[in-house]
C-alpha positions, 0 to 999 in steps of 0.5 A: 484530472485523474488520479492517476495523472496526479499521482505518476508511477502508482501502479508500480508502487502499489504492486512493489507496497503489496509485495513488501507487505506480503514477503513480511507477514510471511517472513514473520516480520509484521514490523515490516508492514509499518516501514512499508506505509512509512515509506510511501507515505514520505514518498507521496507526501509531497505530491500530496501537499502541493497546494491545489483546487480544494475538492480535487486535493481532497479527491487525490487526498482520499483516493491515496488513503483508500488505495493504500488500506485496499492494497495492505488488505489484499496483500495481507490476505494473500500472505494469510492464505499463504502462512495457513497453507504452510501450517496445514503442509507442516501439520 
């Protein structure tokens, strides 16, 4: 089975995650990040507990944690990218 059928509405969440992440480093509200993670992980954390075939809990397991981190970094990126290029203007 998918991921994406184990863990339903991902895509959205993920792109509402990288927004959350983005509009807080730009805001200057790094604690943001944390509350963001929190939230999602709370959120999934009973979908991700449901007792399952051992490889497959572990592969929706680690498909969670990967895709959060490559979700965090990418947004970070961007709001990097979008904070430097404010500095440079305001320079």
């Amino acid at each position: 089975m998918s991921a994406q059928k184990e863990l339903p509405g991902g895509r959205w969440i993920g792109i509402l995650e990288r927004l959350a992440v983005y509009v807080s480093i730009v805001a200057g509200f790094p604690a943001g990040i944390a509350v963001v993670l929190a939230v999602k992980g709370l959120g999934r954390y009973p979908e991700l507990r449901v007792e399952k075939e051992g490889r497959e809990a572990a592969r929706v397991g680690e498909l969670f944690i990967i895709g959060t981190f490559a979700s965090v970094l990418w947004a970070a990126a961007w709001a990097g990218i979008a904070v430097g290029v404010c500095a440079l203007i305001a320079a």
